[in-house]
C-alpha positions in Angstrom: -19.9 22.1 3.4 -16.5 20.9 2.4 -14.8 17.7 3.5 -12.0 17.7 6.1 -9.8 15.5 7.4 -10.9 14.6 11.4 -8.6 10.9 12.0 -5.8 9.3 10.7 -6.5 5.8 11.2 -3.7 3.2 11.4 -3.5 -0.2 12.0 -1.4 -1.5 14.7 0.2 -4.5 16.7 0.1 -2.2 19.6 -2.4 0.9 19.6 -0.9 2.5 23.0 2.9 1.9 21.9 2.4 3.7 18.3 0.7 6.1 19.4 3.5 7.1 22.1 6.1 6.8 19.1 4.0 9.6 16.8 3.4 11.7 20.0 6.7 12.2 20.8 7.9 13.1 17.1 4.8 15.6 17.1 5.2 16.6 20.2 2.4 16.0 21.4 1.2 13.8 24.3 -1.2 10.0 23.8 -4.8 11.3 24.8 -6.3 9.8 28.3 -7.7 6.1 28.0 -5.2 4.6 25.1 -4.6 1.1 25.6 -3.3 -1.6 23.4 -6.7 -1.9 21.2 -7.1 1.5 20.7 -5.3 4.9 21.3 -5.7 8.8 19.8 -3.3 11.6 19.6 -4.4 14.9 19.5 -8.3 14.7 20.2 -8.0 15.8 23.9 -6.3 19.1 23.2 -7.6 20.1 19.3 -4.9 18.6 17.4 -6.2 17.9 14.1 -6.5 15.7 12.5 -6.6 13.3 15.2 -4.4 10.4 14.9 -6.3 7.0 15.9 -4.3 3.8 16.4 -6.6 0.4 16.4 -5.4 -2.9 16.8 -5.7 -5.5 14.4 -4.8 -9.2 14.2 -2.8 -9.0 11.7 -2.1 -6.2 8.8 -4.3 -7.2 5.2 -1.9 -7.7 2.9 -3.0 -5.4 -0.2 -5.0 -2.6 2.1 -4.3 1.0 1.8 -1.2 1.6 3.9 -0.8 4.9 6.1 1.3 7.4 4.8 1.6 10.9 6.6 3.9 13.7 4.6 5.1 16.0 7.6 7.3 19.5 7.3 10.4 20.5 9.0 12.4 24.3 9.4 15.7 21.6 10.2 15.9 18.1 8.3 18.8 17.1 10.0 17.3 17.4 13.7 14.5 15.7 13.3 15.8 13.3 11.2 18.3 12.4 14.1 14.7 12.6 16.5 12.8 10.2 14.2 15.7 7.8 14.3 16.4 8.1 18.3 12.3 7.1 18.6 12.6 4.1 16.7 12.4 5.2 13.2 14.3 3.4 10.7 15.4 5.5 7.7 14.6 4.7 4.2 16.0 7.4 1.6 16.7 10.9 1.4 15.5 12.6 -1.7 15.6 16.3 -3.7 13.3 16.2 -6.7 10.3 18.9 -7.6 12.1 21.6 -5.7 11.3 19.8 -2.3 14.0 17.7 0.0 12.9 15.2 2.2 14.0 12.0 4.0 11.4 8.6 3.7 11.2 6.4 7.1 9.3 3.7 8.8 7.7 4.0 12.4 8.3 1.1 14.6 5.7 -1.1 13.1 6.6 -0.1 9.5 4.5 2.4 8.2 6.0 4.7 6.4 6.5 8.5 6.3 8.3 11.8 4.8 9.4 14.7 6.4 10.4 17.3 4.1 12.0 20.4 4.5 9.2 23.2 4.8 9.0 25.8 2.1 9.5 29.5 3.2 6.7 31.5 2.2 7.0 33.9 -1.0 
């Protein structure tokens, strides 16, 4: 049996408050029972993977950092939505055949959203 991805696990100040900000750019709604210590997106209704938010005292400097690579049919719309949620944005970049724009959610983490590749 092959591996697969079931969580995305990040670190957080604030478990219930990130996980509201990556809802709302997926879309998607904070599963019953998040709190500040520890919060999921997408468990509840199949959404996978799941994203998981836990709180820790303070982020280790030198750990693996989150990063999530997401797609967009418009750039420019949900560039203006990441922004409008709290996102700060980075850089925009065009190499490999792929565009995409580099930003940081609210607590810093970063993450692209490129624009998605029409099938062939």
């Amino acid at each position: 049996m092959a591996l697969k991805i079931a969580n995305i696990t990040i670190d957080s100040a604030n478990a219930a408050e990130l996980a509201e900000f990556w809802a709302q750019l997926l879309e998607r709604t904070v599963d019953p029972g998040g709190n500040e210590h520890f919060a999921t997106v997408g468990e509840s209704t199949g959404f996978t993977p799941t994203l998981m938010f836990v709180q820790v005292p303070d982020k280790t400097p030198g750990k693996n950092v989150v990063h999530m690579d997401l797609t967009a049919d418009d750039l420019p719309t949900q560039h203006e939505r990441a922004v409008a949620l709290g996102a700060k944005h980075i850089a925009d970049f065009d190499e490999y055949g792929v565009r995409w724009s580099t930003f940081a959610d609210p607590e810093g983490n970063l993450f692209d959203v490129a624009v998605e590749k029409a099938a062939d």
